[in-house]
N, CA, C and O atoms as a Tinker XYZ file with bonds, in Angstrom:
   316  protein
     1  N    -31.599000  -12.889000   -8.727000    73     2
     2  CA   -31.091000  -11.560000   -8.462000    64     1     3
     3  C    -29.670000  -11.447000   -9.030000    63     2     4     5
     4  O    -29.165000  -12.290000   -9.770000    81     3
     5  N    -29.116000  -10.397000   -8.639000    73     3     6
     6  CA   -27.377000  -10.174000   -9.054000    64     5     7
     7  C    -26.821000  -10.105000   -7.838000    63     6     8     9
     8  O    -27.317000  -10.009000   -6.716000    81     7
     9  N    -25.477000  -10.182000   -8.308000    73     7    10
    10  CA   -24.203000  -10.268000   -7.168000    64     9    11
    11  C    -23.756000   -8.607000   -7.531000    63    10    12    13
    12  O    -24.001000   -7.817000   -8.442000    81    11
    13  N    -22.764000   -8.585000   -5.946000    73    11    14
    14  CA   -22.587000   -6.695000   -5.765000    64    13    15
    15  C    -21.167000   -7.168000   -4.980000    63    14    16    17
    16  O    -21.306000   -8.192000   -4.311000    81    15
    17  N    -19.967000   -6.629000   -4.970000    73    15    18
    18  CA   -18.561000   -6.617000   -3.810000    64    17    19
    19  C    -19.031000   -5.246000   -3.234000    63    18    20    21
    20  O    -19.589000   -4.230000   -3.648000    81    19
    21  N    -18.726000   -5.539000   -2.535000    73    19    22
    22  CA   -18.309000   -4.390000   -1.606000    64    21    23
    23  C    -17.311000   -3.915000   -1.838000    63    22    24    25
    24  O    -16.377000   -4.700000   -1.671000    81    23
    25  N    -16.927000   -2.566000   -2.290000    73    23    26
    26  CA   -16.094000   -1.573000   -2.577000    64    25    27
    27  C    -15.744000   -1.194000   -1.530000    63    26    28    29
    28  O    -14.580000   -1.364000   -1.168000    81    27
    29  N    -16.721000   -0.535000   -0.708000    73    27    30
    30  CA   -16.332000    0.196000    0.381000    64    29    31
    31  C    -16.921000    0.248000    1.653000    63    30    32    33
    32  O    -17.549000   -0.802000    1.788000    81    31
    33  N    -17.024000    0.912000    2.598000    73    31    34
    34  CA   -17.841000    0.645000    3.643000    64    33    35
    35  C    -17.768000    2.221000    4.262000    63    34    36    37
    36  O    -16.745000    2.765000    4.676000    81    35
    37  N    -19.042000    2.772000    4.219000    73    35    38
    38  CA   -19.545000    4.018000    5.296000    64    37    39
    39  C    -20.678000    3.625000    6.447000    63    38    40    41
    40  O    -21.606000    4.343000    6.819000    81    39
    41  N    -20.325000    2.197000    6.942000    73    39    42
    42  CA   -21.053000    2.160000    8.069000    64    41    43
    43  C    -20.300000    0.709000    8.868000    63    42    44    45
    44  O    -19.523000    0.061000    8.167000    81    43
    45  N    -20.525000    0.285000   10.166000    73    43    46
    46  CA   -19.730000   -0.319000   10.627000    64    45    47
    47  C    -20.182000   -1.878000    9.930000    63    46    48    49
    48  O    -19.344000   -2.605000    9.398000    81    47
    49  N    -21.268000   -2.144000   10.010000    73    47    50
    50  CA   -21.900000   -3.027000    9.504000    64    49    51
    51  C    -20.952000   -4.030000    8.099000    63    50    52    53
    52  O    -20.577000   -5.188000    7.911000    81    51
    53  N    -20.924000   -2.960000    7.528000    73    51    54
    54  CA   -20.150000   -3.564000    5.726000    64    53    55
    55  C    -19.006000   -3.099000    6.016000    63    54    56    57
    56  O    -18.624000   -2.498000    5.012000    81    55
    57  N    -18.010000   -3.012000    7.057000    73    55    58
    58  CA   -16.933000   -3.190000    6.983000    64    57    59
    59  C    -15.665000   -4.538000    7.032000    63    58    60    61
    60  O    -14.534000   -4.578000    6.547000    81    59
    61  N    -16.367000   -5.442000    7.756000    73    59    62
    62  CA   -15.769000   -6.310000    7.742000    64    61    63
    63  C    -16.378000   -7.634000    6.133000    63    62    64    65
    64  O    -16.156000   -8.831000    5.949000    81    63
    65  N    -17.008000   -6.791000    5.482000    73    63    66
    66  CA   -17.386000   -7.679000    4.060000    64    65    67
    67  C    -16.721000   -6.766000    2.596000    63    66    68    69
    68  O    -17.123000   -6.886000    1.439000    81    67
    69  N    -15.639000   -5.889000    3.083000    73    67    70
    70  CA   -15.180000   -5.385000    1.874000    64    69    71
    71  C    -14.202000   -6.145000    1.438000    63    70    72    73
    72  O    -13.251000   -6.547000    2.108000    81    71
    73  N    -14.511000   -6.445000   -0.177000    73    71    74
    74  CA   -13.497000   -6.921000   -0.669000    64    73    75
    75  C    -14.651000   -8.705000   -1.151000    63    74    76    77
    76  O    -14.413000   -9.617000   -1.943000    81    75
    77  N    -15.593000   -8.504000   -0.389000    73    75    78
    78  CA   -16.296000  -10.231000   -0.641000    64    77    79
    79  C    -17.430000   -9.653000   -1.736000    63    78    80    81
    80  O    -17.748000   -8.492000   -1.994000    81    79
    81  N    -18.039000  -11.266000   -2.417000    73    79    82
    82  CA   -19.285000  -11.065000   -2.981000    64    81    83
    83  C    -20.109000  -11.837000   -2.479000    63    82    84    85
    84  O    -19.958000  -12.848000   -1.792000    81    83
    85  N    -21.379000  -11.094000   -3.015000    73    83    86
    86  CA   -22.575000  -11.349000   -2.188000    64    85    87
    87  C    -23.815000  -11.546000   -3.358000    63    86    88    89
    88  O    -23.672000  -10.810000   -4.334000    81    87
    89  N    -24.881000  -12.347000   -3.379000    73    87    90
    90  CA   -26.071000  -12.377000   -3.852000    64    89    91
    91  C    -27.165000  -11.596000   -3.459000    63    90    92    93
    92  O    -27.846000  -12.059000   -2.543000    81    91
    93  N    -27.535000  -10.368000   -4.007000    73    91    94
    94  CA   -28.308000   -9.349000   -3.851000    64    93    95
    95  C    -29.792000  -10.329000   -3.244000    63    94    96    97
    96  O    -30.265000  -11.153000   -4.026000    81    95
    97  N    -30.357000  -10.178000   -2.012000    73    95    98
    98  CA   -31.664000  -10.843000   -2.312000    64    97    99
    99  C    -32.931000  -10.198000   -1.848000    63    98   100   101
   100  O    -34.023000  -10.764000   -1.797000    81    99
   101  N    -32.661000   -8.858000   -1.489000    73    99   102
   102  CA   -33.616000   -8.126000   -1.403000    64   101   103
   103  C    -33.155000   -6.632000   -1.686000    63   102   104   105
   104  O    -32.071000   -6.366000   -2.206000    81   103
   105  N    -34.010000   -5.767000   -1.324000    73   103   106
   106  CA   -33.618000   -4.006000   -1.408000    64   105   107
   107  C    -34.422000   -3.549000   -0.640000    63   106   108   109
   108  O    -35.597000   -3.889000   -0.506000    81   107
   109  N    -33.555000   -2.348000    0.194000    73   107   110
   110  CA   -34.489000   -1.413000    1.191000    64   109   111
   111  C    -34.219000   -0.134000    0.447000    63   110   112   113
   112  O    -33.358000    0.077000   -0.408000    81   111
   113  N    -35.359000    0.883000    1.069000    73   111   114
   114  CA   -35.354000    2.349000    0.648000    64   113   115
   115  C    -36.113000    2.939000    1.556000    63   114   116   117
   116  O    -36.473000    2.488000    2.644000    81   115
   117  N    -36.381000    4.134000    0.993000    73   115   118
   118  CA   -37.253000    4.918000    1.841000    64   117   119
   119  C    -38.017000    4.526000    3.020000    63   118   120   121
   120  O    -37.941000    4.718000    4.234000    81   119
   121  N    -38.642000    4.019000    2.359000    73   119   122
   122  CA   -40.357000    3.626000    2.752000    64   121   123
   123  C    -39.825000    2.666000    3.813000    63   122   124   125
   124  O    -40.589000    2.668000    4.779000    81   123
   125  N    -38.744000    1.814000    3.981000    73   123   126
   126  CA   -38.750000    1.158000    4.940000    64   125   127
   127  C    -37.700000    1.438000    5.556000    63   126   128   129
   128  O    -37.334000    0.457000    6.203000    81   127
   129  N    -36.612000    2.850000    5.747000    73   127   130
   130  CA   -35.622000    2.489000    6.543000    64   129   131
   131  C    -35.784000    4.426000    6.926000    63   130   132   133
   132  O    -35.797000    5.336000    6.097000    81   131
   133  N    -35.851000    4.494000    7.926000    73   131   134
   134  CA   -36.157000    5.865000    8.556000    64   133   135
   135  C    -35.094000    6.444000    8.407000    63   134   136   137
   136  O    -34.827000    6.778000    9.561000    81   135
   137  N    -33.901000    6.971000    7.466000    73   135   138
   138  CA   -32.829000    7.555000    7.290000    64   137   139
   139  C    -33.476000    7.752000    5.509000    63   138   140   141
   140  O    -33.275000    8.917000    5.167000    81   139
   141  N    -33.790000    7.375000    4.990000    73   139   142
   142  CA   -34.275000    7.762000    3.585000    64   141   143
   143  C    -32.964000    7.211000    2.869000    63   142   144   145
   144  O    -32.490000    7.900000    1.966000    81   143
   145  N    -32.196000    5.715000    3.304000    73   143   146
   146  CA   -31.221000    5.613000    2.213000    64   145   147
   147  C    -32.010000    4.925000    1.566000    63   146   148   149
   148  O    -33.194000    4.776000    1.871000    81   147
   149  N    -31.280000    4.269000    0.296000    73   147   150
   150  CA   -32.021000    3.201000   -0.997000    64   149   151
   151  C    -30.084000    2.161000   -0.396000    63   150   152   153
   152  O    -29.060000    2.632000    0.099000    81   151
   153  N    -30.433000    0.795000   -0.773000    73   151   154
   154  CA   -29.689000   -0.034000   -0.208000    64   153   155
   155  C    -30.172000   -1.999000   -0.535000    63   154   156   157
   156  O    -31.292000   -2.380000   -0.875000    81   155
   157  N    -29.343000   -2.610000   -0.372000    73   155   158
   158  CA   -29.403000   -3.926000   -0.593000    64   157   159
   159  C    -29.022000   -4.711000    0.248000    63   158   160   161
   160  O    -27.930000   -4.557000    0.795000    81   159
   161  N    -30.188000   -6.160000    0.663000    73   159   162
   162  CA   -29.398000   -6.792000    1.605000    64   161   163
   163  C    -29.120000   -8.064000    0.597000    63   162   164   165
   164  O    -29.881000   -8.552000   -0.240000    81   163
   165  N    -27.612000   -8.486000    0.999000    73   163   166
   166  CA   -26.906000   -9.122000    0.401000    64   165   167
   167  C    -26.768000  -10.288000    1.671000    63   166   168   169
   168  O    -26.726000  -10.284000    2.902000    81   167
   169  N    -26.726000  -11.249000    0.587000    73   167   170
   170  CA   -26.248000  -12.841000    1.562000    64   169   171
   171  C    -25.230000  -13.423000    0.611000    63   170   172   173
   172  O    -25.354000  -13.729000   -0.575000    81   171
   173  N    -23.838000  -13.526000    1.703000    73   171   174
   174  CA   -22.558000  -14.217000    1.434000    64   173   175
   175  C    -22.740000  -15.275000    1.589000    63   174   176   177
   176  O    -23.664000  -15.724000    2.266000    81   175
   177  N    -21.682000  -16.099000    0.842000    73   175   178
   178  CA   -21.632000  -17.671000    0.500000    64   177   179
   179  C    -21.840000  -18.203000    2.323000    63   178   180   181
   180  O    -22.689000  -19.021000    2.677000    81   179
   181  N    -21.011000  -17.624000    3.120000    73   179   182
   182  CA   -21.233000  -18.387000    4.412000    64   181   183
   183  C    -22.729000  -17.950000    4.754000    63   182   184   185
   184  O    -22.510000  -18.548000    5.808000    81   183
   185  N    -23.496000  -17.677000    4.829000    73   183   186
   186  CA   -24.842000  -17.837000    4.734000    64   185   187
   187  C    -25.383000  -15.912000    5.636000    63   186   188   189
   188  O    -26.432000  -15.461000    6.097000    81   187
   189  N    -24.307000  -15.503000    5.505000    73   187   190
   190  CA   -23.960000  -14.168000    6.381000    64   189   191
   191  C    -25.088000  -13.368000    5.889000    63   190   192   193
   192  O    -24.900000  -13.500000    4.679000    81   191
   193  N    -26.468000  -12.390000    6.030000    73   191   194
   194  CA   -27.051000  -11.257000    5.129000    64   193   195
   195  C    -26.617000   -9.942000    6.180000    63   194   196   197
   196  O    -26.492000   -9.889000    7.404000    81   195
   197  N    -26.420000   -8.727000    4.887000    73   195   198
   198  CA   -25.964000   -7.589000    5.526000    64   197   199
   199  C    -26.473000   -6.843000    4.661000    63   198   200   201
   200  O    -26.431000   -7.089000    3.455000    81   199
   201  N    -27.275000   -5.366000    5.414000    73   199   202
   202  CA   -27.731000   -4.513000    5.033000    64   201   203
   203  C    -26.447000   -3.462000    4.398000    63   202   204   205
   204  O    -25.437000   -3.040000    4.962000    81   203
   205  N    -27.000000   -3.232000    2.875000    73   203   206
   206  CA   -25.563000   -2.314000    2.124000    64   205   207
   207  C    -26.240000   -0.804000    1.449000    63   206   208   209
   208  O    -27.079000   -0.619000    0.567000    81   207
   209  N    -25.664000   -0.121000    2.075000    73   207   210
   210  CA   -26.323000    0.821000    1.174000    64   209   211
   211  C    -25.567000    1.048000   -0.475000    63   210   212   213
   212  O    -24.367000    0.813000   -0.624000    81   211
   213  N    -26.319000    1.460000   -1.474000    73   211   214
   214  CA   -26.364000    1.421000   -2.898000    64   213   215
   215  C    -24.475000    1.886000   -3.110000    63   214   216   217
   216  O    -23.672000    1.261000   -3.802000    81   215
   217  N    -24.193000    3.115000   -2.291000    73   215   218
   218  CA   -22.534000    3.288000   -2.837000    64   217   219
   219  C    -21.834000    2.872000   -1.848000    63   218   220   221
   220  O    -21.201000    3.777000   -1.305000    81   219
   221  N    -21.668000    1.579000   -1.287000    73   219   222
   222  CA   -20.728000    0.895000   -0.514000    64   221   223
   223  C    -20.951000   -0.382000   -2.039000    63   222   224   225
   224  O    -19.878000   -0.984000   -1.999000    81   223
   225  N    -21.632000   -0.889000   -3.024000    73   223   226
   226  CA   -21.149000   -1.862000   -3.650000    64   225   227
   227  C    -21.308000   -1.419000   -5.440000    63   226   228   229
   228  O    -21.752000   -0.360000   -5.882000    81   227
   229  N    -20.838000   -2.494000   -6.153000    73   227   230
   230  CA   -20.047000   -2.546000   -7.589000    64   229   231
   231  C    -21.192000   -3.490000   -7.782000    63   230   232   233
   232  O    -21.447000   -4.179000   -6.794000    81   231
   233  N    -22.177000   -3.728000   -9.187000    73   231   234
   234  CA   -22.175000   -4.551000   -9.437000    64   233   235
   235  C    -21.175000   -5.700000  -10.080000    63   234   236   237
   236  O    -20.191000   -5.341000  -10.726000    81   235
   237  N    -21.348000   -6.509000   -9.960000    73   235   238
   238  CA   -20.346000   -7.880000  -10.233000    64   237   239
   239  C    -20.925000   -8.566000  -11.364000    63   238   240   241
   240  O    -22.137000   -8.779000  -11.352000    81   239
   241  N    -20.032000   -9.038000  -12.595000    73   239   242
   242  CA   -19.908000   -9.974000  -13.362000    64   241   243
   243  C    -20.261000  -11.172000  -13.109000    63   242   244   245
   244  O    -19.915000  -11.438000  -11.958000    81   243
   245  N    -20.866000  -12.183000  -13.687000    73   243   246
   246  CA   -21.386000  -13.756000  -13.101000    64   245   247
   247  C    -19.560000  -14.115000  -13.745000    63   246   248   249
   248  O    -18.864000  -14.708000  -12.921000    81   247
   249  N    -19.062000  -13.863000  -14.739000    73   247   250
   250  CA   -17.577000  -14.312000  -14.539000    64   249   251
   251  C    -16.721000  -13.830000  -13.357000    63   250   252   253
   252  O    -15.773000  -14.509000  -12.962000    81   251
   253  N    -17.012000  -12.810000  -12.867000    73   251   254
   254  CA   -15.840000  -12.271000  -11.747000    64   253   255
   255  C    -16.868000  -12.941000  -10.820000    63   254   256   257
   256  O    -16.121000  -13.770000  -10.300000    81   255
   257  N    -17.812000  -13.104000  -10.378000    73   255   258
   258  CA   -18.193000  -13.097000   -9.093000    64   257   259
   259  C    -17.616000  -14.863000   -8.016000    63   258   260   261
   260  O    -17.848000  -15.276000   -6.880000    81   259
   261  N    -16.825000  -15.378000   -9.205000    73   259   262
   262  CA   -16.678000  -16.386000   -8.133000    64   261   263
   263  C    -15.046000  -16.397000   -7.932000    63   262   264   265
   264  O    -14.407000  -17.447000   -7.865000    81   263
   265  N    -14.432000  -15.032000   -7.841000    73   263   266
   266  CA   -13.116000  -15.091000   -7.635000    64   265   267
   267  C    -12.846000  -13.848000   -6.316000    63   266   268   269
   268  O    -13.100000  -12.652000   -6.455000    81   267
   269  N    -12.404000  -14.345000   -5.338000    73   267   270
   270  CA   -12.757000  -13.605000   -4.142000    64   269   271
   271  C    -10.964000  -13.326000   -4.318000    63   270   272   273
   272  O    -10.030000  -13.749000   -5.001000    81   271
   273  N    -11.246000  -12.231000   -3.105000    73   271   274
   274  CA   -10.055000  -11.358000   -3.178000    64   273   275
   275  C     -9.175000  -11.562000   -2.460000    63   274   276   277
   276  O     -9.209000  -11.735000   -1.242000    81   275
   277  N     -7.976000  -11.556000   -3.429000    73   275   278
   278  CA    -7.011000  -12.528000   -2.279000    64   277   279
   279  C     -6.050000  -11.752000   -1.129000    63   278   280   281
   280  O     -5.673000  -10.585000   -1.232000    81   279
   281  N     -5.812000  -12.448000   -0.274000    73   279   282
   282  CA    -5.927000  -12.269000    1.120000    64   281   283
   283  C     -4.091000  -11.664000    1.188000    63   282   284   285
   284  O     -3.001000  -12.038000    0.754000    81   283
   285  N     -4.736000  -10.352000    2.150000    73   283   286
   286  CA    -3.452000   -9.143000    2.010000    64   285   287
   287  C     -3.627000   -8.493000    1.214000    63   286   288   289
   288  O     -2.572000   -7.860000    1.242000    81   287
   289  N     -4.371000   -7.947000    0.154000    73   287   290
   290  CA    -4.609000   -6.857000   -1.029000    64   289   291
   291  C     -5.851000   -6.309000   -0.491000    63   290   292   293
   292  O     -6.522000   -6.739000    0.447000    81   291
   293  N     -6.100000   -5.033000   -1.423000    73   291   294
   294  CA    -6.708000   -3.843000   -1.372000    64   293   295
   295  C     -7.983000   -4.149000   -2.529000    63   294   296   297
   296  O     -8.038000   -3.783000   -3.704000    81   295
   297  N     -8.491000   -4.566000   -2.116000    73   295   298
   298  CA    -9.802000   -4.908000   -3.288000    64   297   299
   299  C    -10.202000   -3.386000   -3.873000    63   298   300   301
   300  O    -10.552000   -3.267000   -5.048000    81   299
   301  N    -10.149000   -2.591000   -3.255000    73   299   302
   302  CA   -10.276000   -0.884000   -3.502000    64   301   303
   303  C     -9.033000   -0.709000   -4.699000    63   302   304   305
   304  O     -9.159000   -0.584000   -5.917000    81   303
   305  N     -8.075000   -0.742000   -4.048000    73   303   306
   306  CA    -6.883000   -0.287000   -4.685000    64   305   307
   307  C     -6.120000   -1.275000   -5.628000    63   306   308   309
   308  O     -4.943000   -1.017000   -5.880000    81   307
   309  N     -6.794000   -2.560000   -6.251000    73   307   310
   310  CA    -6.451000   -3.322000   -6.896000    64   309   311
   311  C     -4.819000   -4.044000   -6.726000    63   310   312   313
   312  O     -4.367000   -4.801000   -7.585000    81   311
   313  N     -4.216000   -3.739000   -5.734000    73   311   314
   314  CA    -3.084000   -4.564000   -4.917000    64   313   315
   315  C     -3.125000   -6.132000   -5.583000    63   314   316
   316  O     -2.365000   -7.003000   -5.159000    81   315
């Protein structure tokens, strides 16, 4: 699969993973999530999976994806 950061977060869930990357390893949509979003569940290096919907993440570079965001900056706002 591909890797995705989290940009942003519109649900409580992917808020505390903005700014990390993650290995895409499945996808929800319609058909399986009674709100009709389209979305990805992602599993972080600590073995964490979290349901993301499609505009809370970026796809990621296999060069960027192993440089996590350093701590006190704005992964949004490039700080």
């Amino acid at each position: 699969m591909h890797k995705v950061k989290v940009v942003r977060s519109f649900y409580d869930q992917s808020e505390p993973h903005i700014g990390r990357v993650g290995e895409v390893i499945g996808h929800w949509g319609a058909d399986n999530n009674e709100d009709g979003r389209d979305g990805f569940m992602v599993q972080f290096e600590d073995g964490t999976v979290v349901g993301l919907s499609e505009n809370e993440v970026e796809d990621v570079a296999d060069d960027d994806a192993d440089v996590p965001a350093a701590e006190g900056t704005d992964p949004v706002a490039g700080d």
